[in-house]
N, C-alpha and C positions, 0 to 999 in steps of 0.2 A: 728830438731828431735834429740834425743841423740843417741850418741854412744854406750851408755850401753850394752854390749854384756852378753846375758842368761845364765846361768850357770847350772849348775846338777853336782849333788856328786852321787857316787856309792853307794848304801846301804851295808849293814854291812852282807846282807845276799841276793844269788842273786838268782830270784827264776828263776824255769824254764820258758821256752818262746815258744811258737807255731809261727814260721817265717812263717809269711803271705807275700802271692806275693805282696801284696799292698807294702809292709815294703821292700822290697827288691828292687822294681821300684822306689820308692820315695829314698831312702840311695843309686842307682847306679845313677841318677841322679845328687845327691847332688855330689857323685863322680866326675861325669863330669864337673860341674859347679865348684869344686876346679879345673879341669883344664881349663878353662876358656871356656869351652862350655855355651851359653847363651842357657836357658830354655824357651820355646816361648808355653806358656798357651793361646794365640791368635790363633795356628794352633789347628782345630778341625774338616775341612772337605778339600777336595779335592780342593773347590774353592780357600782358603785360603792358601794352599799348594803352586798349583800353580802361587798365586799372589808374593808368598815369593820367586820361584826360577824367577820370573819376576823382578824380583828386581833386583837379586845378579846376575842374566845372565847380566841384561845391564848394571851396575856396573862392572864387570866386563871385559866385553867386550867392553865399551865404545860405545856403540849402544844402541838407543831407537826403537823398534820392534812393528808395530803396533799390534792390536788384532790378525790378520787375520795371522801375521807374528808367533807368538808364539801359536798360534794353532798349524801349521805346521811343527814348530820348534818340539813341545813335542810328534808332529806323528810321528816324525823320530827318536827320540833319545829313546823314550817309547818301551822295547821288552820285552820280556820274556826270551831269551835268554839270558842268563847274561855274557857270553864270548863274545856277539858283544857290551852289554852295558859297559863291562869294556875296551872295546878299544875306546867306545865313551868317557868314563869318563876320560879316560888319552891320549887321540892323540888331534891333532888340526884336526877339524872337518870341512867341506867347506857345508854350506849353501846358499840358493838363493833369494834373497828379490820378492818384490812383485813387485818392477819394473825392476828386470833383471840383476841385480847388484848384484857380490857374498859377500859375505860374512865369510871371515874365523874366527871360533870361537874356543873358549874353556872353557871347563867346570870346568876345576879347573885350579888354577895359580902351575904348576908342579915346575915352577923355582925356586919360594917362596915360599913354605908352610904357612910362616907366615901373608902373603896378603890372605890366603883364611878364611871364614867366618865359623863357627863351630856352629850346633845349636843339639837342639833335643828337637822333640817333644812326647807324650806320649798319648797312648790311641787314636790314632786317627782312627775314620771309614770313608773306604773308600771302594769304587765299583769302580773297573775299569774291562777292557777287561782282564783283569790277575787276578786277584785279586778282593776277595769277604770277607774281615776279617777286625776285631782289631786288630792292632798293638798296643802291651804294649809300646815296646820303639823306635823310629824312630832316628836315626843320620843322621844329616843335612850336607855335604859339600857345600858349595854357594847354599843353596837350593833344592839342588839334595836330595832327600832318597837314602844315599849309603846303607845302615846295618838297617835290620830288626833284632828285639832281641823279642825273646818269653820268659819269663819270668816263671820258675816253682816253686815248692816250694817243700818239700817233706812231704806228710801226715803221713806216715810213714818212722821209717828209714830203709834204706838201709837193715842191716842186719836182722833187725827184720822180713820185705817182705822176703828175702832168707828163715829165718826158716821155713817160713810159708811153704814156699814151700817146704821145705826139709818133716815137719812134713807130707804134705802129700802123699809124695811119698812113706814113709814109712807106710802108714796106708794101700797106693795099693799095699804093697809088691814092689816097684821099677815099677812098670806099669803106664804108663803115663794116667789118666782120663778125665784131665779138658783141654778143649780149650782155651787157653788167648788170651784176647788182653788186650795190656799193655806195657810197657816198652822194656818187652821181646821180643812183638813182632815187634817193632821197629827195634832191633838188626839183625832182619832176612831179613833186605833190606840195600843195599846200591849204592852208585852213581860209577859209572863208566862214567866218563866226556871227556874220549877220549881226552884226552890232547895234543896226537899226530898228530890228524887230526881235532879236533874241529869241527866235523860234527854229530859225532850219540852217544850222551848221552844218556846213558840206566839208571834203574833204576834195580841193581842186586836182584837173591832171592839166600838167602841158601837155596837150594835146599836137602839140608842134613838135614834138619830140620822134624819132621813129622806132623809138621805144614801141609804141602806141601804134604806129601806124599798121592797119586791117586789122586791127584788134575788135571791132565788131565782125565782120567777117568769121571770127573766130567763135562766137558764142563760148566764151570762157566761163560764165557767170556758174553752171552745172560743175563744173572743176575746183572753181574759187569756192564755193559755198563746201566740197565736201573736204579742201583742206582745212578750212577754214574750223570746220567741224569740229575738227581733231586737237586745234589748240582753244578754242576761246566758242563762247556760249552768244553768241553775236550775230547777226547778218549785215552785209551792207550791198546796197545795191547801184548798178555805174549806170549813168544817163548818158546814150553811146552821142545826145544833138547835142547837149551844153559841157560835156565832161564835168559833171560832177562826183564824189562817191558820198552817199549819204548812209548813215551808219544806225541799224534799228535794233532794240532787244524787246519780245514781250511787243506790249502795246505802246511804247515810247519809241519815237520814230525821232529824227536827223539830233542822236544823240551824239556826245562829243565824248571820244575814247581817248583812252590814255595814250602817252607815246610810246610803250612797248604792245599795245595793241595796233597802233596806228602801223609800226615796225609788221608785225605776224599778219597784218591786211597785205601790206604792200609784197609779201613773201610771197602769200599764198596766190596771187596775182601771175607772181614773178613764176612760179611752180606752174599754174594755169597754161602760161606763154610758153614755156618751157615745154611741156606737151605736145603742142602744136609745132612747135621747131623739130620737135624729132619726127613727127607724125608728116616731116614734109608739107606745112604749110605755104601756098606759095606766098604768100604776103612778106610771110618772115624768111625767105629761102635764101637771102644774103647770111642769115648768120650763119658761121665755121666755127664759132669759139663760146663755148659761155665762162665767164668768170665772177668767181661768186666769194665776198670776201665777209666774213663776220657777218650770216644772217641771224644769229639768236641773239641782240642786243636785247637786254631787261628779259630775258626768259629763264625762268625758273629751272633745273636741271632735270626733270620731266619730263617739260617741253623741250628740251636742249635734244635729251636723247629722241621724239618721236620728231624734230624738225632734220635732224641725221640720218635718222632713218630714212625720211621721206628722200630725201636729198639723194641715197646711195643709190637709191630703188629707181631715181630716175637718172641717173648719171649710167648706170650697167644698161638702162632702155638706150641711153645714147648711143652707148659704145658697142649694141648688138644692132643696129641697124645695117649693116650687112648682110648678116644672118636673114634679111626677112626683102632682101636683095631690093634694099634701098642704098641712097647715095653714102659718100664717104660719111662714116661715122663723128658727133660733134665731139672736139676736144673738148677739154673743159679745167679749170682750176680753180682749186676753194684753198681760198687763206682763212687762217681762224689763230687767236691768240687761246681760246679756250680749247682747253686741255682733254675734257670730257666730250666734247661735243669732235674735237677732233680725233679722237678714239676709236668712238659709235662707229663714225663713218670708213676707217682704215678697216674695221672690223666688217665690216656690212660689206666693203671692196676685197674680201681677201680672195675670194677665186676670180675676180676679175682684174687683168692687167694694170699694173697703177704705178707711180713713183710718189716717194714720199721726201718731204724736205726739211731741215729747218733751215731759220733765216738766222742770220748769226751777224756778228760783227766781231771781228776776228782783233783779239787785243784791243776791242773798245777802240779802236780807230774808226775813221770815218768813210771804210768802203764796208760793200755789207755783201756777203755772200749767200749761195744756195748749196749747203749739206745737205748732200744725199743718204739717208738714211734707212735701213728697214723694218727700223722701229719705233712704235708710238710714242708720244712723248708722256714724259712723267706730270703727275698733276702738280698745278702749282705753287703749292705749297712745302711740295718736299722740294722744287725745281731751286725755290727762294733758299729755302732751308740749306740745299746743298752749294748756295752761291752762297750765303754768308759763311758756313764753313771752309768755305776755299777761302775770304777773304779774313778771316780770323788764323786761319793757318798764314798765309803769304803776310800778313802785317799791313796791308792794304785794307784799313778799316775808313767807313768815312759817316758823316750825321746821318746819311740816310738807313745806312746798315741796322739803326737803332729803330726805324721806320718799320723795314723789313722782318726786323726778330717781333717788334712789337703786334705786327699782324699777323706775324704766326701763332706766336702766344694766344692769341683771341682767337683765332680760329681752334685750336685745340682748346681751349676752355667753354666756347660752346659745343665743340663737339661732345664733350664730356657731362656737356648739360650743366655746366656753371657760368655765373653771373660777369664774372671779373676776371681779368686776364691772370691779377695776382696771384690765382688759385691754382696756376701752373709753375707757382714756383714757392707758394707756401710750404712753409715747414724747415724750408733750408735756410743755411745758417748765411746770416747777412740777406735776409727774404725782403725786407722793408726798404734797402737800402740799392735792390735790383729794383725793386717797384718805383722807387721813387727816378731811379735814375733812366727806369723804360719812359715814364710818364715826363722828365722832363727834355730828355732828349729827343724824344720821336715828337715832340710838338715846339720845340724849337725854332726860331725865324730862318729859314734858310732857303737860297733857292737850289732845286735837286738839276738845273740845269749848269749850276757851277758848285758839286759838292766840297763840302772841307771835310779836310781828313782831321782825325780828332786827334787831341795832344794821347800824349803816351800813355798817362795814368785812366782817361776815358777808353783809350784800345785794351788796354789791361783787364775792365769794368768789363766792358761790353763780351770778352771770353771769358772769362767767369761765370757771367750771367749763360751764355751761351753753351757753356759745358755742363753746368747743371743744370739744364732743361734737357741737356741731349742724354746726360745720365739719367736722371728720372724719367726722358719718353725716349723709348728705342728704334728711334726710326733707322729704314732702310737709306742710305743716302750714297744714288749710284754718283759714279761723276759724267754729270749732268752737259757739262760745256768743256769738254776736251780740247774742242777747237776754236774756241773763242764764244763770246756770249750769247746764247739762243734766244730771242724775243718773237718766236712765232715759227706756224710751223704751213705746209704747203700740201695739196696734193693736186698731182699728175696725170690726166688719163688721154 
């Protein structure tokens, strides 16, 4: 095979860029794998997880572990706790064989760092007693999942979301109207992890916030506990004197939950309040508006659909409170960059009055507009599919595009139930020579906030590869961004 290593010049003029989480997870990767992290596109489900730290446990350890043995190995070292898993992960551990005989192990080689194995896997689902999500990126040590990484993007910038807000404070006169959730409301909880006694992690509220404020008055707890039901196998209960939220399963009590758990706590909360605002609580009777932007962060597609559903069911209670000759009904608007979950919800709204929007940036320029549309949007993957098409036709090819085909690739090859992206393009002539040039372009040093466009014989490669994937799989490919680029979509009621 040659050597020949890819190449891309900068263009002469460099246009703007929309950073897609896809681009962001494929370039930290590529990161890793400059440090010699191996990328294992083989792990895809829980069985194969397990078979990888079966490997590097008895490689490690110098012990072969029957079946029966590493079952009961992963019982013991498996918690939810993560301050007894991190003294799993760094002490010598004493285990008991199946005929009686102990066993001292370890989980990582502490004395040498450089004897231990570095991997990372991406995108994998999984179901366990803890855990019900997608992980974007997983880090491997000897097959252990140390580091969960959730991966965002921003739809809009930073300050621009500030004005927004600023602007409407000033149209209230300074009086607060809208209920959020959103980033904001993120900031109004945090971990208190008891570092001193490592027994009662709580999960704090600003209490100062009026978010909160009569929220005991509200006895929400009967509401929270039956959302709560619905996604995750958990309780947690709020101390209305010291604001704390302490989090119990079973007979382990102020447990410490994941952050896509900690996310589905603070929802079903937000859903709780949300009752009471329609139900004309007076505590909350300032809010007019609620705006609700990406509540299924780390949620499995499952959950994605029954957190949309919840959502619809109480947005149409909003918008019927006339009907039941109460006051003006509460507006409301849900941003979401997920395709599915934004779906559900248009679906769940169709006999009730609504607008639908995408957000676009019109020629990649740097004003962003609101398309009114009356139709859902396409899932993200055909959305990708149909923008690298457009930019393979127009000759406006750039590094990141090799980004883009390459997770599409992988997404249809697990949908297919295979190991490796190559096996979407096996068979065909020059197969070795796309694979190589997927795998060195899309992890290439680059940054996706000033793309290069690639020399001419790499634009050439990359529609090649691209027409024979589109020949062997037949997708449907509407035109997707008519009016300029869609990075998210809106709804109105």
């Amino acid at each position: 095979m040659s050597s020949t290593k890819l190449t891309y010049d900068l263009p002469s003029k460099k246009p703007a860029h929309v950073v897609k989480e896809e681009h962001i997870e494929y370039g930290f990767i590529g990161k890793l794998q400059e440090l010699k992290y191996e990328y294992r596109t083989d792990i895809r489900d829980r069985a194969a997880l397990e078979r990888n730290f079966r490997e590097k446990f008895e490689a490690l350890n110098r012990e072969n572990l029957s079946n029966g043995e590493v079952k009961r190995l992963l019982e013991d070292i498996v918690t939810p706790d993560i301050f007894t898993a991190a003294r799993t992960l760094r002490e010598r551990n004493a285990f008991t064989r199946d005929d009686g005989t102990p066993l001292n192990y370890t989980l990582v080689n502490i004395k040498d760092w450089c004897k231990n194995t570095f991997e990372v896997v991406n995108q994998l689902r999984i179901n366990t007693d803890y855990s019900y999500h997608c992980y974007d990126v997983l880090i491997l040590i000897n097959g252990v999942p140390c580091v969960q990484i959730e991966l965002k993007t921003l739809g809009i910038n930073p300050k621009r979301a500030m004005a927004f807000k600023d602007t409407g404070k000033r149209k209230s006169k300074g009086q607060a109207d809208t209920l959020y959730f959103n980033a904001f409301t993120d900031d109004l909880f945090f971990w208190d992890n008891d570092l001193v006694n490592d027994s009662e992690r709580r999960l704090r509220i600003n209490a100062e916030s009026k978010f909160f404020k009569g929220l005991q008055d509200l006895a929400p707890d009967e509401r929270i506990a039956y959302y709560l039901g619905r996604y995750a196998d958990f309780l947690f209960d709020i101390d209305y004197d010291q604001w704390p939220i302490s989090f119990r399963k079973g007979d382990a009590q102020h447990i410490k939950v994941s952050r896509g758990e900690e996310n589905i706590s603070i929802w079903c909360l937000f859903l709780a309040i949300c009752e009471r605002v329609i139900d004309c609580a007076e505590s909350y009777s300032w809010v007019k508006y609620l705006y609700i932007d990406d509540p299924i962060n780390s949620l499995d597609d499952n959950n994605a659909i029954a957190v949309a559903s919840d959502l619809a069911k109480l947005l149409k209670k909003a918008k019927e409170r006339l009907k039941h000759e109460m006051p003006d009904p509460i507006k409301a608007v849900v941003s979401s960059h997920h395709a599915l979950f934004f779906n559900v919800v248009c679906n769940e709204l169709k006999k009730s009055t609504h607008k639908k929007y995408f957000l676009n940036r019109p020629e990649r320029g740097t004003t962003y507009t609101l398309r009114s549309t009356d139709e859902t949007p396409f899932f993200h993957h055909v959305a990708m599919l149909s923008e690298v098409k457009t930019a393979a036709q127009n000759g406006h090819r750039y590094a990141y595009h090799f980004n883009v085909l390459r997770g599409i690739l992988e997404k249809t090859a697990t949908f297919f139930g295979n190991n490796d992206f190559g096996s979407c393009i096996h068979g065909l002539e020059d197969d070795e020579l796309y694979a190589r040039a997927l795998k060195l372009m899309s992890h290439e040093t680059y940054s996706v906030y000033q793309p290069r466009e690639l020399v001419e014989d790499n634009k050439q490669l990359f529609k090649r590869i691209l027409d024979a994937f589109l020949d062997r799989y037949k997708f449907f490919l509407p035109d997707v961004y008519p009016s300029g680029l869609k990075i998210g979509g809106a709804i109105a009621l």
